[in-house]
N, C-alpha and C positions, 0 to 999 in steps of 0.2 A: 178233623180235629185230632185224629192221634197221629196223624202223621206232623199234625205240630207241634205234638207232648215230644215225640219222640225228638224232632230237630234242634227244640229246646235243651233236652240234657245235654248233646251235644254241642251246645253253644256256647259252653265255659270258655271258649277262647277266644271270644267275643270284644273287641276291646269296648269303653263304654259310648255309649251312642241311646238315642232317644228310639222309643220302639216304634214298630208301624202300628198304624191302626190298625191291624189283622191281630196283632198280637196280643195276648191277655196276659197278666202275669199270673204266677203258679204262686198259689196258697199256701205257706210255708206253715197254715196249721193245723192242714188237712194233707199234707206231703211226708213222705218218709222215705232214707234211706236208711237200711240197717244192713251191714258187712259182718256178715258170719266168719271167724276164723277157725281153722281148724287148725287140731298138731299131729305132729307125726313122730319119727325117727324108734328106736329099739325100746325105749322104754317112757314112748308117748302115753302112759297108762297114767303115769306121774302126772304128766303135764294135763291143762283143759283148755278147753273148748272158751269163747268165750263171741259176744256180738258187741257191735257197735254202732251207735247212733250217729248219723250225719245231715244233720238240720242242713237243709237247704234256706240260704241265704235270700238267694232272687235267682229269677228266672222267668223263662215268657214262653210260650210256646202262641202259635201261629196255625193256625186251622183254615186257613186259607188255601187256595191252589198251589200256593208254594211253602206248601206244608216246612214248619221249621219250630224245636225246638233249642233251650240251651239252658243251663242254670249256672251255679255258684254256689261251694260250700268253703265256708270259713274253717279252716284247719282245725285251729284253736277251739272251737266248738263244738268237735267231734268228742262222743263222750263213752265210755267203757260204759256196757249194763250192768247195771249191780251183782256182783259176785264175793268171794271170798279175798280176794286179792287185789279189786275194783283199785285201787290209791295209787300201787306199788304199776298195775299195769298201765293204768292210767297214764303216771307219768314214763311208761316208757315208752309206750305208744306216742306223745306230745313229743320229747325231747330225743330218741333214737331212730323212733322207725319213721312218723312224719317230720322229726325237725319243722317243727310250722310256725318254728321263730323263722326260721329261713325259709319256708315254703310257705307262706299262709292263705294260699287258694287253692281250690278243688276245682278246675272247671270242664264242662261238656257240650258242646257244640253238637247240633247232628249233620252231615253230609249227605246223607241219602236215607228215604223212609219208603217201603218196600210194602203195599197191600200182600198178606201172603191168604188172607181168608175173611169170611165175616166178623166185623172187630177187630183184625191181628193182622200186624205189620210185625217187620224185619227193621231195627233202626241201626244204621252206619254212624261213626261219627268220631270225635278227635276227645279224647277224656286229656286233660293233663293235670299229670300230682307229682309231686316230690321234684316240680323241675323239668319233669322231662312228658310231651306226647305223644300219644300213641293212638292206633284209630283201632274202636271196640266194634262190637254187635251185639245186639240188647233183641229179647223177645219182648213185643210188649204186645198185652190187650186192654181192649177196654172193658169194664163192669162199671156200669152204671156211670158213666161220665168221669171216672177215677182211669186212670191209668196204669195197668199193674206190670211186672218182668223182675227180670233176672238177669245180671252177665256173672260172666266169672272172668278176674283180672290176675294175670300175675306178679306177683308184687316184684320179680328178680325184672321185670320189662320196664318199671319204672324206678329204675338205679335203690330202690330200694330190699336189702337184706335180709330175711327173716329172721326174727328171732331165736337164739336157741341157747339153751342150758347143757351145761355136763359133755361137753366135749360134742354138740350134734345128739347126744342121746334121746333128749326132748327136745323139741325144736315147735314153731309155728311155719303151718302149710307155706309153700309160696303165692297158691292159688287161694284166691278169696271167695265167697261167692255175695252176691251184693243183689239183695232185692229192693225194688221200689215201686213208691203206689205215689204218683203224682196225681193233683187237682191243681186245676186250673182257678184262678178266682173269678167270680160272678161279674166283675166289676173288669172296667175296661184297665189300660196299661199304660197309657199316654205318658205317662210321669217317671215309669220305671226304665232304669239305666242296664247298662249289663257291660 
């Protein structure tokens, strides 16, 4: 089963197609991605820190012998945590850094899910954002039938920019780190698209 959670994120590249019976889809209200940003540059003291929420749309993962995940996140969706600045970052995250009038999918496909221990696999697979793909590596475990990890993306690999103020003085990281805890739904998948 987690070698299907995992094949699943990686399936955002998925075009849409009816699932196999193997496949369950992922619970988007027991699921979470949140992307931590960080900043940096001479006088990142100024600048902060801030995370992001990214509802997963659909997705299926496969716990079968040919262990396969994949999901889908809607750009547009993705939403700043409350902070001081939450409005003003908000919209520059929407309209600068993801353009998701012009990019409006997130998606993750897996190519390869790796046993490395009891409960924990190594998942391979093709993430595509802003346009362009690239193939990540995710640690994941299981607790309790959830599916939890970590990757870190860098955002210059997907033609995207970092932000930054004051000539580079304050800037955000290029590298994100992106944790998530997938569940699968109770309920079979027969109907769900990807």
């Amino acid at each position: 089963m987690s070698k299907a959670l995992l094949t699943l994120l990686l399936s955002l590249l998925i075009s849409p197609c009816a699932l196999s019976a193997s496949e369950r889809a992922i619970d988007p209200s027991h699921s979470r991605i949140t992307i931590h940003v960080g900043k940096s540059g001479l006088f990142s003291a100024a600048g902060h820190e801030h995370e992001v929420n990214a509802p997963i749309a659909e997705g299926a993962i496969d716990d079968s012998e040919a262990t396969h995940v994949w999901f889908r996140v809607e750009a547009a969706r993705m939403t700043v945590l409350p902070e001081k600045d939450q409005e003003a970052v908000q919209s520059t995250m929407q309209k600068s850094v993801l353009e998701s009038a012009k990019f409006p999918e997130i998606r993750f496909e897996s190519s390869a899910i790796h046993k490395i221990g009891e409960g924990k696999w190594t998942v391979t697979g093709n993430l595509t954002l802003h346009g362009k793909t690239n193939a990540i590596s995710l640690d994941v475990h299981d607790d309790a039938g959830a599916y939890l990890g970590q990757a870190r993306i860098r955002q210059t690999k997907f033609g995207i920019q970092p932000v930054s103020a004051a000539g580079g003085a304050v800037k955000v990281k290029d590298e994100l780190r992106i944790d998530f805890v997938i569940v699968a739904s109770k309920q079979g998948a027969a109907s769900l698209r990807r």
